[in-house]
C-alpha positions in Angstrom: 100.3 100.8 100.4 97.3 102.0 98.7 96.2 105.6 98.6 92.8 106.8 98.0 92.1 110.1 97.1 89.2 112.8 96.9 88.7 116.2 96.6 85.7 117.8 98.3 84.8 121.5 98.9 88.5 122.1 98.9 89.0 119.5 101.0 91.7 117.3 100.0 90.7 113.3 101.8 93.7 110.8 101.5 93.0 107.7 102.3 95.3 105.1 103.0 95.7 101.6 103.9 98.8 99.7 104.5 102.6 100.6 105.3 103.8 104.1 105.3 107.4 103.4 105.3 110.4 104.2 103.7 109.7 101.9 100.1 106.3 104.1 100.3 106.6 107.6 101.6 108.2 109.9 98.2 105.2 108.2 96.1 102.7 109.5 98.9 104.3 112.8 98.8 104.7 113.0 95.1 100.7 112.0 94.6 99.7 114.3 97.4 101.6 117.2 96.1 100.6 116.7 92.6 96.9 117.5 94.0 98.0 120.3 96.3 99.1 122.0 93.0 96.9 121.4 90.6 93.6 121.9 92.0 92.3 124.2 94.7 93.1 122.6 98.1 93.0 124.5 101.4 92.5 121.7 103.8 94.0 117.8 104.0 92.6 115.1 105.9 94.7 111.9 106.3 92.4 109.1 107.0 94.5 106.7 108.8 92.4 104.3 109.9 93.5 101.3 107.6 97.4 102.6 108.1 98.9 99.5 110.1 102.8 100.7 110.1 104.0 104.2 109.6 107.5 105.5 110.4 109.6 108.3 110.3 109.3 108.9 106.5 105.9 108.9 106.2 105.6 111.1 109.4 107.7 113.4 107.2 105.6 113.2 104.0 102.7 114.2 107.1 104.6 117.3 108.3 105.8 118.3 105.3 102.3 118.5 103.8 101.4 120.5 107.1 103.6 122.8 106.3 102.9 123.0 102.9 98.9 124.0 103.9 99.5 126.3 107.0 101.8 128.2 104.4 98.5 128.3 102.3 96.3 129.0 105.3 95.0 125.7 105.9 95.0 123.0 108.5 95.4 119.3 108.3 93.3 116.4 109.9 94.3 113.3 111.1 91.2 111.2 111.1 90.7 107.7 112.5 93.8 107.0 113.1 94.3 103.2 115.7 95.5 103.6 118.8 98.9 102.0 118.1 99.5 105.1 115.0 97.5 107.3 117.2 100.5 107.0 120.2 103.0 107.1 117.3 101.5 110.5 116.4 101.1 111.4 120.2 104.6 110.8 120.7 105.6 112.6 117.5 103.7 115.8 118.8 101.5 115.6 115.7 98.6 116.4 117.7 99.7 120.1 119.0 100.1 121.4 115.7 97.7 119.2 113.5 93.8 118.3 114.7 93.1 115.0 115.3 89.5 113.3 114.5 87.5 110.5 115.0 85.6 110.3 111.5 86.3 112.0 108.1 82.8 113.9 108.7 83.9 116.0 111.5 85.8 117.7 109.2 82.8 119.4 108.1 81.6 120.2 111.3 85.4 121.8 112.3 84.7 124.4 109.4 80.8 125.0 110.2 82.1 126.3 113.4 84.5 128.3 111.9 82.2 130.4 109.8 
């Protein structure tokens, strides 16, 4: 697994590309949290597009990061994400409590309506 990451406008973009698995999922969390902490993050947006397995773990290291930014006031984004993750996340119920997206982008365009 590799994990790209960015922060815009207090917007916190992981990228990642691989396995989200077991082996994978307490580095994820640890690099994600280190970020959440130490610079000023309201919203996450997990591009998933180049995610090719994820599994229970890493839909834990998801939710728990969910939690983590609703308790801050923020929302998370689940952006690009294939259709075979995209029915994982479906069946998980991801999608009633988290936002999904087709493109990184429309993350902007979720906050100009906001305002």
């Amino acid at each position: 697994m590799e994990v790209e990451k960015e922060v815009k406008n207090k917007v916190l973009f992981v990228r990642i590309t691989g396995e989200v698995d077991l082996k994978e999922a307490d580095r994820l969390r640890r690099e994600v949290d280190e970020i959440i902490e130490n610079y000023p993050v309201k919203d996450i947006v997990f591009n998933l597009k180049n995610v090719n397995f994820i599994d229970s773990s890493g839909l834990g290291v998801i939710l728990g990061r969910f939690k983590k930014i609703r308790s801050l006031g923020g929302r998370v984004y689940l952006a690009s994400a294939n259709e075979k993750i995209k029915k994982i996340l479906e069946l998980s119920g991801f999608f009633r409590i988290m936002k999904g997206i087709s493109r990184e982008e429309e993350v902007w365009e979720e906050k100009t309506h906001e305002a």
